[in-house]
C-alpha positions in Angstrom: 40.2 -196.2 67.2 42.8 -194.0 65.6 44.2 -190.5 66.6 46.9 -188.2 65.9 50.6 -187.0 66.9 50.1 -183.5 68.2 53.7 -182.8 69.8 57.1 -185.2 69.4 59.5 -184.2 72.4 62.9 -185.8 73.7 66.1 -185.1 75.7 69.2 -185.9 75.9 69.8 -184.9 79.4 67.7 -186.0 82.6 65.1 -183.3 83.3 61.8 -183.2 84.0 60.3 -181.6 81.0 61.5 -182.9 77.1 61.8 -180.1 74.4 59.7 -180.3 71.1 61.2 -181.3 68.5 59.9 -181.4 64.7 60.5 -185.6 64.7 62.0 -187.7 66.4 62.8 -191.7 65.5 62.1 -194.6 67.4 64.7 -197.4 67.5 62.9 -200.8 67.9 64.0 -202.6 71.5 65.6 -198.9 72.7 62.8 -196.1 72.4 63.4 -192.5 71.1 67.0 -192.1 69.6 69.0 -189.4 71.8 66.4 -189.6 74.5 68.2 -190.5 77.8 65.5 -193.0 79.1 66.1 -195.1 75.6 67.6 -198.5 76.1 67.4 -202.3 76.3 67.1 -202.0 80.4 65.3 -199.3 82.5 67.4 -195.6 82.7 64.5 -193.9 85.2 66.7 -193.3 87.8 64.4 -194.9 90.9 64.4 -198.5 88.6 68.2 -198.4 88.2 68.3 -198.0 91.6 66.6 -200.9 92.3 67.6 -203.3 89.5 69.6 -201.7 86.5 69.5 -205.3 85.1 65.6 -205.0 85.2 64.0 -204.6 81.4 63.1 -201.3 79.8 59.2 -201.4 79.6 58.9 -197.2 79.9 61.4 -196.6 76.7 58.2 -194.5 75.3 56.1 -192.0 77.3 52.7 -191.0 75.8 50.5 -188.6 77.1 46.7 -187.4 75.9 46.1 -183.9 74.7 42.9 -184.1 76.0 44.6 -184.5 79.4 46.6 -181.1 79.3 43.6 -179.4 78.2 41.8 -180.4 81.1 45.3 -179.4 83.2 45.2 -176.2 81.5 41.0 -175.7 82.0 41.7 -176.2 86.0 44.3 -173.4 86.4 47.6 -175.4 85.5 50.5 -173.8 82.4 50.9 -177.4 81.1 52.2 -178.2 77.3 52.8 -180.9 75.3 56.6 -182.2 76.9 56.1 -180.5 79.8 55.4 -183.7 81.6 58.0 -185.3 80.0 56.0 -187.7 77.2 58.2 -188.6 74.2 54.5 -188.3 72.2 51.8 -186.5 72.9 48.1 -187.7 71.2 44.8 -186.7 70.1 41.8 -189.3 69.9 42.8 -192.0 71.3 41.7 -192.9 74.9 45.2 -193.7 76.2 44.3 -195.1 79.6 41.7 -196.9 77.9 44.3 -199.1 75.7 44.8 -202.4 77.5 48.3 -204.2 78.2 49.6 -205.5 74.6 47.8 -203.0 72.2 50.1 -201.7 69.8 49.7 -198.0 68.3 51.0 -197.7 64.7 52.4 -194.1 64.5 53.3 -192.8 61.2 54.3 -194.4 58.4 56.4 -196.9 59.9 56.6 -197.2 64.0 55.1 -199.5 66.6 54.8 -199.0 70.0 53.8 -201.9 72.2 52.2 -200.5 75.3 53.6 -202.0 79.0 51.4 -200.1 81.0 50.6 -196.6 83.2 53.2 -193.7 83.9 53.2 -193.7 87.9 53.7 -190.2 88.5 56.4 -188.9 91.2 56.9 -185.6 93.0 58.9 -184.3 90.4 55.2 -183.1 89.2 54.5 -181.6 92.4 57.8 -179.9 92.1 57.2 -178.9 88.7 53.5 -177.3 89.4 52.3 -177.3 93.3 49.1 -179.1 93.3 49.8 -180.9 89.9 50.2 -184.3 91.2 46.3 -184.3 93.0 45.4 -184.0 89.5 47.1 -186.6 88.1 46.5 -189.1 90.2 43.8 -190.0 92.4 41.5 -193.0 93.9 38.1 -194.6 92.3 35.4 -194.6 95.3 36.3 -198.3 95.6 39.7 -196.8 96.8 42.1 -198.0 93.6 44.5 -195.9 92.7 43.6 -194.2 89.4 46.5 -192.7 87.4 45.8 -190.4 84.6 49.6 -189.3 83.9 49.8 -191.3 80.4 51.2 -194.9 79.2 54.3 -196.2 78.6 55.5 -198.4 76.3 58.4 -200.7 74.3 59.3 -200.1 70.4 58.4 -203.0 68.3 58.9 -201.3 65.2 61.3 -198.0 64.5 60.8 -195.1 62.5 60.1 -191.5 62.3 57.1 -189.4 64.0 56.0 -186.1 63.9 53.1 -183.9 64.7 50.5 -184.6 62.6 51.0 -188.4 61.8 48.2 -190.7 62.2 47.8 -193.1 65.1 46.3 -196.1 65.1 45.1 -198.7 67.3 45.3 -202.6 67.3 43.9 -204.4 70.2 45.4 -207.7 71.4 44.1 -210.8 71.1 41.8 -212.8 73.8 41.1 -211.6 77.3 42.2 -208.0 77.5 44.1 -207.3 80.7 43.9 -203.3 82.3 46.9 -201.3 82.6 49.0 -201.3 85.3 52.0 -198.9 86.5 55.3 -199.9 85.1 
């Protein structure tokens, strides 16, 4: 499976949404240089409140093209960053990834992924109604969250729209992702 970098976006400051950029750089055991949820522990403001001690497993947030285009199809103004991924792909099935894959982005980065975004009101805030569409339940009543996948830098280096993406699945029994 392999995919594409469509849109790189960071920010220094806590917001919701994260600017474009032209590149940004991952720093192996942080997450995106400059970007204020990169670190060794968790910066989300909800974990530190819980545990700032506790380890960073969202320093990356990747989202799906194919996702905002479907946002955008039902009625919602949705762009890359706007939901506050650090990357946003094309062809690769995100959710689909299980916990351990890594994605090699560019010429150089890894990203090991931890597990699912679990979306907040902030999206709700952000665009009324948003939040139904992100995350729902299966008819055996799971939750099913559709707001992208986070993960932890193995390897830094630069990324920027239109670098190559490419899959490598874990070894043995592959376990489903999870919210983080």
């Amino acid at each position: 499976m392999s995919g594409t970098v469509v849109a790189v976006s960071s920010n220094a400051e806590y917001s919701f949404t994260k600017p474009n950029r032209d590149g940004i750089t991952l720093l192996a055991g942080l997450g995106v240089e400059g970007d204020v949820h990169s670190g060794v522990t968790v910066r989300h403001r909800s974990r530190v409140a819980q545990d700032p001690a506790q380890p960073n497993l969202r320093q990356v947030h990747l989202i799906h093209r194919e996702l905002l285009t479907e946002l955008v199809e039902s009625g919602f103004d949705v762009a890359p960053g706007a939901l506050g991924e650090n990357i946003t792909t094309e062809g690769v099935d995100l959710l689909g990834l299980p916990v351990g894959a890594v994605l090699r982005i560019g010429p150089e980065a890894e990203v090991e992924i931890t597990g699912l975004r679990n979306p907040c009101a902030q999206i709700e805030a952000y665009r009324p109604g948003l939040l139904k569409q992100v995350v729902g339940r299966a008819e055996d009543g799971t939750i099913v969250r559709r707001a992208g996948i986070m993960g932890v830098v193995r390897t830094g280096g630069p990324v920027r729209p239109g670098d190559a993406v490419a899959v490598e699945l874990p070894d043995g029994p592959h376990l489903p992702l999870d919210r983080v």
